[in-house]
N, C-alpha and C positions, 0 to 999 in steps of 0.2 A: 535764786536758790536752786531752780532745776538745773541749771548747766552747772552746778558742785555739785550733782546729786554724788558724784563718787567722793568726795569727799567725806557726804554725811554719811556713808558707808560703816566708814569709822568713828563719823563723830558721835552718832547716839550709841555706840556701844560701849566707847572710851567714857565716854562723862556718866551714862551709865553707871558701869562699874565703879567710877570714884563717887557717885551718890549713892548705891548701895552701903559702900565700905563707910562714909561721913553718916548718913539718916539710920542705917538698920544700926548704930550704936547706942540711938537714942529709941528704936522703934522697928522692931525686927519685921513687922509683919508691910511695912514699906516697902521692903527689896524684892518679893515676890511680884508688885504691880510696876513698880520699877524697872524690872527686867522682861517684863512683858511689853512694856509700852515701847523702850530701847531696842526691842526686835520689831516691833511694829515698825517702828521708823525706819531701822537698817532696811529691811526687806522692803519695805518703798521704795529707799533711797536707790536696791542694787536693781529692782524691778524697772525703775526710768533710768538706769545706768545700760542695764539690756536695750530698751528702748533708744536709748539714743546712740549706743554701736550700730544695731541693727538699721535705726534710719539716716546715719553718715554713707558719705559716699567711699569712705576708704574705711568703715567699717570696724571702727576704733573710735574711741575716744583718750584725749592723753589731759595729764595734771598733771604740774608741775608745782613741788610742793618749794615754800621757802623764796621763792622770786629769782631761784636760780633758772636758766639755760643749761642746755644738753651740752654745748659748747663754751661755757661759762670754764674759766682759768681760777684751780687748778681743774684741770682738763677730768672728768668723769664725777665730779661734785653733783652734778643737781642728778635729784630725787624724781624719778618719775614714775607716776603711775599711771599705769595703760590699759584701757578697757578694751582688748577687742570684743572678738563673740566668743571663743575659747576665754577668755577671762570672766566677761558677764557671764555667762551662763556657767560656771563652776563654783562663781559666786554669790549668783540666786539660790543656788541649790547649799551651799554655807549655809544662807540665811534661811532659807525655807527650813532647816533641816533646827536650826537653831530658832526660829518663831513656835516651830511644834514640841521642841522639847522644852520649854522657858516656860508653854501652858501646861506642859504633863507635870511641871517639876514639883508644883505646890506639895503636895501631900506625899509625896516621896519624900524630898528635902527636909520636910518637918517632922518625919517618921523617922530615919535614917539615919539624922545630923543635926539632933536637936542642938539646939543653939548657937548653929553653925550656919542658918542662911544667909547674914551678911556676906560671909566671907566664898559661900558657897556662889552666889547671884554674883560677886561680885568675880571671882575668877572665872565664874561661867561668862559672862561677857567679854572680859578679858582673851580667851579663847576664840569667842567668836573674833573679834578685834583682831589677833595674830593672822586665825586661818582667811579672812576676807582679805586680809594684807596682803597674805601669800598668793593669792591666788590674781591680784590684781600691779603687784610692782614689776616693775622695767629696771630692778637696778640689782645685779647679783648680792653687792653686801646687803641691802638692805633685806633680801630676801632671806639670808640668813638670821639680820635682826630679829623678824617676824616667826621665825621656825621657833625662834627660842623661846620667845614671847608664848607662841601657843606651845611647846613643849614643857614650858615652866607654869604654866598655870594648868596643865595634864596633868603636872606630875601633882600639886596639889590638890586636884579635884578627886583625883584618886587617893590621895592620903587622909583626906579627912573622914573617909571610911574606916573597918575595922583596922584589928592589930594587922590581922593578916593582907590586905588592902596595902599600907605601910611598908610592911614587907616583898610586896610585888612591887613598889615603886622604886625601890632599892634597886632592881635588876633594871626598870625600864631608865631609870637615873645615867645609869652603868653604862648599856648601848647606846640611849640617846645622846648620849656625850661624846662616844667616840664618834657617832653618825656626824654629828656637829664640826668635832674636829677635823674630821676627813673632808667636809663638806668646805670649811672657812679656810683648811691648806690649801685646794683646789682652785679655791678661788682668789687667794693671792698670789698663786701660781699665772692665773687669767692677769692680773692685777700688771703685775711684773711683765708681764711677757706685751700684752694689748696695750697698757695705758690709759683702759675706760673699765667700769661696773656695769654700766648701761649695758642691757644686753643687746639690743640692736647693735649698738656701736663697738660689741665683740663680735658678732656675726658681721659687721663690715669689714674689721680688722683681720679676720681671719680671710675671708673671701676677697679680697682686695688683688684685682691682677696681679701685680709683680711679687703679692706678700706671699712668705715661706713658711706663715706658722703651723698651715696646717700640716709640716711636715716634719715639726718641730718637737723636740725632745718633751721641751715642757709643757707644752700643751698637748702631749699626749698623756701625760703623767695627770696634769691638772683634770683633765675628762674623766680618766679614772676615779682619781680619785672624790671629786666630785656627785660621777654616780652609785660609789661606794657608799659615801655618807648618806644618798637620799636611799637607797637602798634597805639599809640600814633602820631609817626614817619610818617607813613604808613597813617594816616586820616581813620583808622578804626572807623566805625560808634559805639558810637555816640561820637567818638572825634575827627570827621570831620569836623569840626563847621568854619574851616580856609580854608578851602581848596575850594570852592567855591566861594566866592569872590576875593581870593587869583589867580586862573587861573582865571578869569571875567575882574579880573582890572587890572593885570598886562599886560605889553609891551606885542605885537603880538609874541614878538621873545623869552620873557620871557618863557610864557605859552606853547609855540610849545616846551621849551627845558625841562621845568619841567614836564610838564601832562604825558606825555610816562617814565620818566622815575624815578622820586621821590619815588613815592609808590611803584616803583617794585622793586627796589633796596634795601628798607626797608624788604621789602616780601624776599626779596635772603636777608638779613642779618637772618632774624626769621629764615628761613632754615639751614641756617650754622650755627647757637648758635643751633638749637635743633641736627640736624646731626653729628657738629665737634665737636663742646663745651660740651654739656652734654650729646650726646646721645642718641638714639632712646629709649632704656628701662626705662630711666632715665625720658626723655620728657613725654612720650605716657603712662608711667606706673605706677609710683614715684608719678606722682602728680593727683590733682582734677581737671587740669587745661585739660588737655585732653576733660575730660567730661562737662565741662562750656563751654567748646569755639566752639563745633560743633553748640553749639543754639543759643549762640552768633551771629555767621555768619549767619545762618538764619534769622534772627532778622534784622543784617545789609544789607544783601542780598534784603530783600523784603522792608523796609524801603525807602533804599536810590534808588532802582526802581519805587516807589511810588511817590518818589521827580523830579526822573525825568522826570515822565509822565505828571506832574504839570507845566515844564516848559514851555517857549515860545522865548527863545533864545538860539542860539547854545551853544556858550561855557557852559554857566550857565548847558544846559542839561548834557553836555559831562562830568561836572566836576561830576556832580551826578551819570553817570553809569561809572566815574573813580571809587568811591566809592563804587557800586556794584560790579565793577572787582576786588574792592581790597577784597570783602568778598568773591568770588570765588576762588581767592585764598590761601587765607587764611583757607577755607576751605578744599580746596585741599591737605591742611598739615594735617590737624585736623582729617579728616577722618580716618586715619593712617591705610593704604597700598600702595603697592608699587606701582600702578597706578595712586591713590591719588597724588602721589607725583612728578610723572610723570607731569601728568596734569597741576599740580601746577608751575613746572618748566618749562612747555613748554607754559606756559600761560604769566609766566613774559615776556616769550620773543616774542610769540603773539602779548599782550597790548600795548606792547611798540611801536612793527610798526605798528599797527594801529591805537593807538591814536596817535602819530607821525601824519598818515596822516590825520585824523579828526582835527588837529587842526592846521594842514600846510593849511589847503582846508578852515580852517574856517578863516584865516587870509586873505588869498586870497580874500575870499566872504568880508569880512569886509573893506578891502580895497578897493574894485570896489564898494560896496554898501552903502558903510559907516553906516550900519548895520548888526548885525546877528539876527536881528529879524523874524522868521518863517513868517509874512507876508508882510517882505520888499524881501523877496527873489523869488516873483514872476515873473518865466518864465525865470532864472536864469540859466535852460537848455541851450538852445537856443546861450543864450549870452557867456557859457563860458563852456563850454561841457566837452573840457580836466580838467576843474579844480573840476568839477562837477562827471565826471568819475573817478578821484584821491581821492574824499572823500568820495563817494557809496561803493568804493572797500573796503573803509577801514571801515563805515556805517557795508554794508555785512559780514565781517568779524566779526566786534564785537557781532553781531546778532547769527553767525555762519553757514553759507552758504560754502559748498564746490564750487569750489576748497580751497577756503583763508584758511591761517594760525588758525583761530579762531575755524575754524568747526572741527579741529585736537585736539585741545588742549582741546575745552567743550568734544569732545569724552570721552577724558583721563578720566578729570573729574567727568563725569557721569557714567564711567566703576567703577572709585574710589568710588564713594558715593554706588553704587550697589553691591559693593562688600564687601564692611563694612555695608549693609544695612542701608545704613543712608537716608532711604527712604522722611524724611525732610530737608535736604539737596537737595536732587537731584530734588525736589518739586518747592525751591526754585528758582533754577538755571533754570528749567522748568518757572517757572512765572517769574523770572527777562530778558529772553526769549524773552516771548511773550509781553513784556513790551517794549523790543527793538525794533519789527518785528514792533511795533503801530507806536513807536516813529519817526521812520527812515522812514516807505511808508507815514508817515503822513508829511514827507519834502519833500518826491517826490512829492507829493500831491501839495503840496505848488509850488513848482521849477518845474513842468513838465506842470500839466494840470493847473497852475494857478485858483487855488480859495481863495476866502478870509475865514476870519479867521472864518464867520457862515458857509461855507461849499456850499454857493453861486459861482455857473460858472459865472465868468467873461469877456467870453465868445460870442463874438452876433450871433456863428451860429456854422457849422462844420467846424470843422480845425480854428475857431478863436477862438482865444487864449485870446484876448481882448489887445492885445498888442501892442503898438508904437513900430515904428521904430529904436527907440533910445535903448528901451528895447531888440529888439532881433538882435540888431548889431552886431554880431562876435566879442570878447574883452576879450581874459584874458589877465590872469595877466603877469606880465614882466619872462621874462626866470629864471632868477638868484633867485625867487620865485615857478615857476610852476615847472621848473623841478626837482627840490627835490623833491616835492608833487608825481611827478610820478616814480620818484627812488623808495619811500618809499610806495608806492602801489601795484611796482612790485617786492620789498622786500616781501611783503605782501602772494602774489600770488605764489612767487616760494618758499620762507617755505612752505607753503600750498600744494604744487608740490612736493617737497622734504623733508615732512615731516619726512620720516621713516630712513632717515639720520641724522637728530636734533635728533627723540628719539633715535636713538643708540647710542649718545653720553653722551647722557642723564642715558641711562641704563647703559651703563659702569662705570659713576662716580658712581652710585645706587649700583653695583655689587662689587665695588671697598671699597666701606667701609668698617672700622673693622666687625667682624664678629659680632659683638652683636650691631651694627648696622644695620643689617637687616631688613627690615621691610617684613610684612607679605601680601601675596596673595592672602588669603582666610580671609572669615571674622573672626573679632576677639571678644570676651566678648566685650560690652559697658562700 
C-alpha cells in the first residue's frame, strides 16, 4: 500500500465524494465525517508521497496509471503521474489546505446550504481530487482533464451559495472556458507538432540535437497560447474580472477552500509547462514572451493593490491582494533566475497558508458579526482575540514581517528581481508592500482602538473604548471553526521558522533539472 501511496492521493478523495453524494441521500449528517476522514487519508497518502521523493535517489517518484508504458504504441498514450519534490510538496500543501477546511466546514455548510451538504462534501472532495491531480500528472492532456474537473466542481461550490453567488459564477464560467480553450488549442498544437502529451517527452522533443522546433512557428503559437489559458486560470490581472465577486459571494466554506489555493495551483502549472514541458532556453529565450510579461506584472502588481486600498470589506479586500500575489509570482518566474524562482516557489506555498488563514478568521468575523465590513468590526479584539490573533498572523505575513512564512519568500523575491535587475519589479513588490502595511494597521485600527470610519475616537475618555458590554464579552467562535484558523497560523509561523528546510527542497528539485534547464544566478541580457 505505501509504494501506491500517490495513487491513494486520489483514491480516498474520488470514493469519498461518490459516498458522500450515495449515503448523505439517505443521511445528511454522514458527509461531514465522510469528508474528514477522506482528507485524513489523502494527506497521509501525499505526506509518504513527499517521503518517498525526498528519499529516492533521483528524487521523484513516477505511476503509471492503466498498465501502459511511456513508449507503449499509439506513441504518447500512457498516463503518468510524477512525484518529484516541486510536485509533492505543492500537493501536501493541496491536502493540508483541504484537511483544515473539511474540519472548519461543519457549521458553515449547515448554516449557509442547508440541505445542501451532500452535494456540498461531495464537490468539495471532487475539487480537492482535480487540484492534487494537477499538481502531480506528466501528461499535458490529462492536465487539462484535471483543470476542468477542479474548475467544474468551483463553479458549483460557488453556485450553491446566494442568488448573487450564481451570478459571479456566470462570469467566472465565461473566462474559465476560454482559459480552457486556449489552454486545450495550445496543446494540440504541442500534440501535432512533438507526437507525445508526456511532458518529459515534449521537453525531449523540443531539445533533441538536430530538432528545429524550437524555432518553429507552431510551437511558438502553442507556448502562447497555452500560457494565455493558464493565465487566465490563475485571475492574472486584467483577466481577474471573476475572481472577486466569485470569493465575495460564495459559501464561507467555498472561498476559505478556493482563495489559498486556485491561483497557486495555476502558478505551479505555469512552472512545470515552462521547466518540464518546454524548458527554460526555450521559455525565457525562444520567445517575446519573456520580455512582455515582466511589465505586465508590474502593471498587475500596482493595479490590483490600488484596488485594494479602495476597499472597505474584508473578503472583497483579500480577493484584490489574491490578485496582487498572483503578479508576485508570476513575476517571480518571469524575472528568470534561480532565486527568481525560488521565491516564486516558496511563495505559492506561503499564500496558500496564509490566505488559508485570512479567510478562515474572515469567516469566523462574519459569522459572529454578521459582517465584514471594516466598521462593523469595532472592538472586535476584545471580543474574540484567539480568532483575531489567527488572522493578524496571517495579515503579518502577507505584508511580510519576520518571523512568518511571507517575509522568507518576498526575500527570495526581491533577491530575484535584484539580480536580473529588474529594478521595476522590485518597485512594485516595494509599493504593493506599503499598500498592505496601510491596509492591515488600518483593521487594527478599526478592531483595537475602535474608531469610525472619519477617523473619530469613539472613545469618552482613557482606556474607553466606547464600548457595551455586549461588544467586549469574551465569544469566539465554535472549536470545530477556530481551531483550524490556529493550525493554519501556526502552519504559518513554523515555515517561517523552518524556512531553510522548504528552500532545500526547493533547491534540489532547481538542481535536479536536465542540464539545459538551468537557470542563471547572475543577471542576464533583457
Amino acid at each position: 500500500m505505501m509504494e501506491n501511496a500517490i495513487a491513494w492521493i486520489f483514491i480516498f478523495p474520488l470514493f469519498g465524494s461518490v459516498f458522500c453524494a450515495l449515503l448523505g441521500m439517505a443521511n445528511r449528517k454522514v458527509c461531514y465525517p465522510i469528508s474528514v476522514l477522506s482528507m485524513v487519508g489523502a494527506f497521509w497518502a501525499g505526506v509518504e508521497t513527499l517521503m518517498q521523493a525526498v528519499g529516492s535517489s533521483s528524487h521523484e517518484v513516477s505511476y503509471i496509471f492503466g498498465g501502459w508504458t511511456l513508449d507503449s504504441y499509439p506513441r504518447g498514450v500512457g498516463i503518468e503521474f510524477r512525484a518529484d519534490l516541486l510536485g509533492a510538496l505543492i500537493t501536501l500543501v493541496v491536502l493540508g489546505v483541504g484537511l483544515l477546511v473539511s474540519i472548519y466546514s461543519k457549521l458553515p455548510t449547515e448554516e449557509e446550504t442547508p440541505g445542501k451538504e451532500p452535494l456540498f462534501h461531495s464537490l468539495f472532495l471532487l475539487q480537492i481530487t482535480g487540484l492534487a491531480g494537477i499538481c502531480l500528472t506528466g501528461d499535458a492532456f490529462n492536465l487539462y482533464v484535471l483543470i476542468e474537473v477542479a474548475a467544474l466542481t468551483g463553479y458549483g461550490l460557488i453556485a450553491i451559495g446566494s442568488n448573487r453567488a450564481a451570478a459571479a459564477t456566470f462570469n467566472y464560467v465565461i473566462l474559465g472556458t476560454i482559459g480552457a480553450s486556449l489552454y486545450l488549442l495550445g496543446v494540440g498544437y504541442v500534440y501535432i507538432t512533438t507526437g507525445t502529451l508526456n511532458m518529459v517527452g515534449i521537453h525531449d522533443a523540443i531539445m533533441a540535437p538536430e530538432s528545429k522546433l524550437a524555432a518553429s512557428a507552431s510551437m511558438q503559437v502553442a507556448f502562447v497560447l497555452i500560457c494565455l489559458g493558464i493565465l487566465i486560470k490563475m485571475a492574472f490581472f486584467p483577466f481577474h474580472a471573476w475572481l472577486p465577486n466569485a470569493y465575495c459571494h460564495a459559501p464561507t466554506t467555498t472561498s476559505c477552500l478556493l482563495a489559498p489555493l486556485v491561483t497557486k495551483v495555476m502558478i505551479y502549472v505555469m512552472i512545470r509547462i515552462v521547466l518540464t514541458a518546454f524548458g527554460v532556453d526555450f521559455s525565457f529565450e525562444s520567445t517575446l514572451w519573456a520580455k512582455v510579461l515582466p511589465w505586465l506584472v508590474v502593471v498587475a502588481i500596482v493595479s490590483a493593490a490600488v484596488m485594494a486600498l479602495a476597499q472597505r470589506e474584508i473578503k472583497r479586500m483579500l480577493a484584490y491582494l489574491i490578485v496582487a500575489e498572483v503578479g508576485y509570482m508570476v513575476g517571480g518566474v518571469w524575472v528568470y533566475n534561480y532565486y527568481g524562482m525560488i521565491g516564486s516557489i516558496f511563495h505559492i506555498i506561503s499564500d496558500a497558508c496564509m490566505t488559508l488563514c485570512l479567510f478562515l478568521g474572515a469567516g469566523l468575523i462574519l459569522r459572529k458579526c454578521k459582517t465584514t465590513n471594516f466598521d462593523g468590526l469595532r472592538g472586535l479584539f476584545s471580543k474574540m482575540p484567539l480568532t483575531m490573533t489567527g488572522f493578524f498572523i496571517g495579515g503579518f505575513s502577507i505584508i511580510g514581517l519576520p518571523p512568518t512564512c511571507g517575509f522568507f519568500s518576498k526575500w527570495y523575491l526581491i533577491t530575484g528581481a535584484m539580480v536580473s535587475e529588474r529594478w521595476e519589479y522590485l518597485l512594485a513588490l516595494l509599493f504593493s508592500t506599503m499598500v498592505m502595511v496601510v491596509l492591515f494597521f488600518r483593521m487594527i485600527e478599526r478592531i483595537h482602538l475602535a474608531v469610525s470610519e472619519s477617523g473619530e475616537n469613539l472613545g469618552k475618555g482613557h482606556g474607553d473604548l466606547g464600548l457595551t458590554d455586549e461588544q467586549t464579552r469574551f465569544s469566539e467562535g465554535p472549536l470545530t471553526m477556530l481551531v483550524p484558523l490556529l493550525l493554519a497560523a501556526g502552519v504559518v509561523l513554523v515555515i517561517g521558522i523552518y524556512n531553510q528546510d522548504v528552500v532545500n527542497q526547493i533547491e534540489i528539485f532547481l538542481d535536479n533539472l536536465p542540464h539545459d534547464a538551468d537557470l542563471p544566478k547572475e543577471a542576464v541580457g533583457k
